[in-house]
ChimeraX commands (.cxc) that place a marker at each C-alpha (Angstrom):
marker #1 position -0.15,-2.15,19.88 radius 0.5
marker #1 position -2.26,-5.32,20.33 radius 0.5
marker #1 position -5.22,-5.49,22.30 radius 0.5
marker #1 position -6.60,-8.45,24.00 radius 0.5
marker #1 position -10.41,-9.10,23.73 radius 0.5
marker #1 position -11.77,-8.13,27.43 radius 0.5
marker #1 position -8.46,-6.82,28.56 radius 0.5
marker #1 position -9.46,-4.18,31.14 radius 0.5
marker #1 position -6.08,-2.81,31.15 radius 0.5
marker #1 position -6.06,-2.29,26.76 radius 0.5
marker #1 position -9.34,-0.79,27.41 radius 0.5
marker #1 position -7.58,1.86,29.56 radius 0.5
marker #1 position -4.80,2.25,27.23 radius 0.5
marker #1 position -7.31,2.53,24.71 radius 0.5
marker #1 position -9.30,4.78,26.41 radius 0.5
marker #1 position -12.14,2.47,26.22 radius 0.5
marker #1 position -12.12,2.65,29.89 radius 0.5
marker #1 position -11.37,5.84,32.48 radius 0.5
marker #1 position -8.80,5.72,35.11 radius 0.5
marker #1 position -6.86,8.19,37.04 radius 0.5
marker #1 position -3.66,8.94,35.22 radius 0.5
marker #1 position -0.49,9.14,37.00 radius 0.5
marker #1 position 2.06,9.23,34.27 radius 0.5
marker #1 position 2.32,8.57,30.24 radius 0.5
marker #1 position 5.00,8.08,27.69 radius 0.5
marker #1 position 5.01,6.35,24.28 radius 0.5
marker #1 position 5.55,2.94,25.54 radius 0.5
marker #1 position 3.83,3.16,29.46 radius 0.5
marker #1 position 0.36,4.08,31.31 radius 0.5
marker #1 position 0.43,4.43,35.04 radius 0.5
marker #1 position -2.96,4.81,36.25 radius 0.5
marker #1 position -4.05,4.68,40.02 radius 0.5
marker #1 position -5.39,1.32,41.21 radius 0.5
marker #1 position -9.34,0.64,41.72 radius 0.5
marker #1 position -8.77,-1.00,45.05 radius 0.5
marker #1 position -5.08,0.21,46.66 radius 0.5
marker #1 position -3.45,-1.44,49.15 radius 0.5
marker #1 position -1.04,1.19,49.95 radius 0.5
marker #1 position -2.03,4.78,50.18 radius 0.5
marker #1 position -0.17,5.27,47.05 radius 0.5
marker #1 position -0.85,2.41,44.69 radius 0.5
marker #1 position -0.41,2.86,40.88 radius 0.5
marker #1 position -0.51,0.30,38.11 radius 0.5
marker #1 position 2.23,0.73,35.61 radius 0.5
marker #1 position 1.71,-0.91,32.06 radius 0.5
marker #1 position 3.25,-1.78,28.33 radius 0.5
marker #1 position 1.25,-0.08,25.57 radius 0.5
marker #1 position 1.22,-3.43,24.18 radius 0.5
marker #1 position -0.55,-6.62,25.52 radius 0.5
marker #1 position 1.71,-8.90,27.07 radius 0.5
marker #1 position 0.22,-11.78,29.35 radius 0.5
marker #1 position 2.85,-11.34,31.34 radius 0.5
marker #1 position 6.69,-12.34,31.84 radius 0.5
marker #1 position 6.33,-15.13,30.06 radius 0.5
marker #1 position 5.36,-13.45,26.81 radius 0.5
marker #1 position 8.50,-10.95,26.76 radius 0.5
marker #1 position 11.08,-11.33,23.50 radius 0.5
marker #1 position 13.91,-8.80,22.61 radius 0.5
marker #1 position 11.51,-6.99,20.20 radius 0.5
marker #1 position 9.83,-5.61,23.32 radius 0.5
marker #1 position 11.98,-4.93,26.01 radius 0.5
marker #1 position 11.82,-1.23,25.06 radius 0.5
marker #1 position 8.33,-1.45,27.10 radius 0.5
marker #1 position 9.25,-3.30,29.94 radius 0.5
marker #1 position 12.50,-0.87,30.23 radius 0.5
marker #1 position 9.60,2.03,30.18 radius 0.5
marker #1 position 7.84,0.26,33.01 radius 0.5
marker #1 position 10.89,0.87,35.66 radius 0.5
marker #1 position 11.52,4.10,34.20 radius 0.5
marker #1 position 7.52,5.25,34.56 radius 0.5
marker #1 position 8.23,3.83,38.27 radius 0.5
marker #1 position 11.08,6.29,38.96 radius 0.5
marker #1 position 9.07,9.03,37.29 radius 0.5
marker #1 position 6.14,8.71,39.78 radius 0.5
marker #1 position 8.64,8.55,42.56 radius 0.5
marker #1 position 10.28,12.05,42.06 radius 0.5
marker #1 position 6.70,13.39,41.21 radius 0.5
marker #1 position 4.67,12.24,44.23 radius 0.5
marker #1 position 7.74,12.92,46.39 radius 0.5
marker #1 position 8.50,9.03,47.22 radius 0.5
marker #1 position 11.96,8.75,45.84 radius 0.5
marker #1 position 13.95,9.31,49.39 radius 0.5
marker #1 position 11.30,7.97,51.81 radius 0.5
marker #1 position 10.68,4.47,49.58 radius 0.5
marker #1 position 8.75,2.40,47.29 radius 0.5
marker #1 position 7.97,-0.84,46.72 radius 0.5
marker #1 position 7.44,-2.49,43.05 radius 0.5
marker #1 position 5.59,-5.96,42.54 radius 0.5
marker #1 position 5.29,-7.88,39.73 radius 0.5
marker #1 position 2.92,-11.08,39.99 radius 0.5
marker #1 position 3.43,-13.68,36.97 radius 0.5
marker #1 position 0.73,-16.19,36.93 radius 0.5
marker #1 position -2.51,-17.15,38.83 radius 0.5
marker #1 position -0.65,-18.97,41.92 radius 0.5
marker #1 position 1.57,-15.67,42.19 radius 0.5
marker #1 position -1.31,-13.31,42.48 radius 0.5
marker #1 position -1.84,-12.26,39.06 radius 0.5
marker #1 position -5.44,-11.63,38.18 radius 0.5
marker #1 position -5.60,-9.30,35.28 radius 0.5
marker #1 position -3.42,-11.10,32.35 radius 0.5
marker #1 position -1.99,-7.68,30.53 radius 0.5
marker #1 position 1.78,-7.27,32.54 radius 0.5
marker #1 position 1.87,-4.58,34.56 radius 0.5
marker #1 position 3.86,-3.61,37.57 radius 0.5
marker #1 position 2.58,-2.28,41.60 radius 0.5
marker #1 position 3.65,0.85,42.66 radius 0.5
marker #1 position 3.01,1.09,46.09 radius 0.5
marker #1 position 3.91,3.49,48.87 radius 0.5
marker #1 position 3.07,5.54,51.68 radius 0.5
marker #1 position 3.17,3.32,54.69 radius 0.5
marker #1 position 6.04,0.59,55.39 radius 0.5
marker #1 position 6.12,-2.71,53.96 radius 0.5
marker #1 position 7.69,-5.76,55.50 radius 0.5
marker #1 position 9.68,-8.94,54.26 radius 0.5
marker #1 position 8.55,-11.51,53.22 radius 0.5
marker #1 position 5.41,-9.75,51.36 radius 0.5
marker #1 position 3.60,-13.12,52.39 radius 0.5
marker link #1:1,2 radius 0.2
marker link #1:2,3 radius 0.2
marker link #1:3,4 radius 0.2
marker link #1:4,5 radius 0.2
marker link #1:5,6 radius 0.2
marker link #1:6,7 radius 0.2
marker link #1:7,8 radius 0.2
marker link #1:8,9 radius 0.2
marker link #1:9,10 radius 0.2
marker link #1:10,11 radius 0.2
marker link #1:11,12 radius 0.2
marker link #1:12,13 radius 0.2
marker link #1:13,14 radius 0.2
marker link #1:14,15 radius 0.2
marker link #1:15,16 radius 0.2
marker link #1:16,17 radius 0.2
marker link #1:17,18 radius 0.2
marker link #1:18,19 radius 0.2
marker link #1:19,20 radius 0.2
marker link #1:20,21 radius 0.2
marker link #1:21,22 radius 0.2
marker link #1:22,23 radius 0.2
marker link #1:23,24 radius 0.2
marker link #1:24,25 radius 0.2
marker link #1:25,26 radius 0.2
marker link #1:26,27 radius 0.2
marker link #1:27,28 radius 0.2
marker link #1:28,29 radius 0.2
marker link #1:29,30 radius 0.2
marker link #1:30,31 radius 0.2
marker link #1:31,32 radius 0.2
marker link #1:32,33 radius 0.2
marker link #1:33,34 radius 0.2
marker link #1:34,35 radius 0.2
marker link #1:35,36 radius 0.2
marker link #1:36,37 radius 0.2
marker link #1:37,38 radius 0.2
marker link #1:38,39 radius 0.2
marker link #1:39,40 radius 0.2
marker link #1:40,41 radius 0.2
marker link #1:41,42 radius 0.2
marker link #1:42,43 radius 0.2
marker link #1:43,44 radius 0.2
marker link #1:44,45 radius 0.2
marker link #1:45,46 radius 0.2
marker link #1:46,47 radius 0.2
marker link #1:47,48 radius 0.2
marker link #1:48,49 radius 0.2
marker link #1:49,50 radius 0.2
marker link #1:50,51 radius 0.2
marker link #1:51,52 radius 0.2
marker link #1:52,53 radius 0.2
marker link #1:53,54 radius 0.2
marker link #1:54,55 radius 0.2
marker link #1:55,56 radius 0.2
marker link #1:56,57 radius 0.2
marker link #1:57,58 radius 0.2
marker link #1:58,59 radius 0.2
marker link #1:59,60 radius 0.2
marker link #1:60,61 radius 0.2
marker link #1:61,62 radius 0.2
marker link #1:62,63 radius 0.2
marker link #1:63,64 radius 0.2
marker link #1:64,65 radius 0.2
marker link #1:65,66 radius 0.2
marker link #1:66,67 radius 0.2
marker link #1:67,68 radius 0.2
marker link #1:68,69 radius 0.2
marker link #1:69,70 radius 0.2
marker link #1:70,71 radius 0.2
marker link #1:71,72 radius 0.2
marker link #1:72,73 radius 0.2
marker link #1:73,74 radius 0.2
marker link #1:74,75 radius 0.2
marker link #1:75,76 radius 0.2
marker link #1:76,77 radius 0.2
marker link #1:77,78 radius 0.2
marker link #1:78,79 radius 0.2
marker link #1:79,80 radius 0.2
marker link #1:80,81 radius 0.2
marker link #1:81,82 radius 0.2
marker link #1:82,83 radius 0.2
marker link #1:83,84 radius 0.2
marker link #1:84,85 radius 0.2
marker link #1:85,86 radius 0.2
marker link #1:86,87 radius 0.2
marker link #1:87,88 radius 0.2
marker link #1:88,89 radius 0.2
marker link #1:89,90 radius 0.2
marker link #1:90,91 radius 0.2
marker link #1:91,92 radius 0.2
marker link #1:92,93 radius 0.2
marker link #1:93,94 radius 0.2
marker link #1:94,95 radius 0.2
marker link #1:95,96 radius 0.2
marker link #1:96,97 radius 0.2
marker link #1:97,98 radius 0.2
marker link #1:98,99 radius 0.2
marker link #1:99,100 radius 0.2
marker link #1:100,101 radius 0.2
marker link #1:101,102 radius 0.2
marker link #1:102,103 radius 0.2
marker link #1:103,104 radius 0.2
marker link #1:104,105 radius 0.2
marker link #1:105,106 radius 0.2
marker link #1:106,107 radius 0.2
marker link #1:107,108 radius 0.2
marker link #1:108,109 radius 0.2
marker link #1:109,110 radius 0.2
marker link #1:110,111 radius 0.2
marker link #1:111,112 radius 0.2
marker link #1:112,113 radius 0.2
marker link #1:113,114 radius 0.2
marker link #1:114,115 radius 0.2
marker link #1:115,116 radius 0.2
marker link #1:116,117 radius 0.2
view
């Protein structure tokens, strides 16, 4: 597992730095967001540093794959899974991407609308 210099979200991994913990496995963190949008919002991570899309190769898809499967895991544990959730992915500065480990938005508990804007 790599860790970026200043990444908040190795520190976490690391735990170099607390946050709520919503779910673990040997390849994901989901932690609760600092600032939600959504009355449910959890950050789901790799256990490795990736930047972000960009950065993925075959030798760690096994991480990303965890991602979606951490997802479905908080679903069925907060209870989510029938009434809906929404997963975001932002890839780059003009997409909305501020912290440069790749992690995925878990966000539910009100209704969201298309186009996210």
């Amino acid at each position: 597992m790599s860790e970026k210099k200043s990444c908040i979200f190795c520190e976490i991994i690391n735990d170099k730095n607390k946050a709520r913990i919503a779910y673990e496995d040997e390849h994901t963190l989901a932690f609760y967001d600092i600032n939600p949008v959504a009355l449910i919002h959890i950050v789901i991570v790799p256990k490795i540093h990736l930047a972000n899309v960009n950065e993925l190769e075959d030798s760690n898809i096994d991480f990303v794959a965890s991602m979606f499967t951490a997802a479905k895991n908080v679903a069925f544990t907060l209870k989510v899974n029938s009434s809906g959730y929404r997963l975001v992915i932002n890839n780059q500065s003009s997409a909305g991407q501020t912290v440069f480990h790749l992690h995925m938005h878990f966000l539910a508990g009100r209704d969201f609308f298309w186009p996210p804007g």
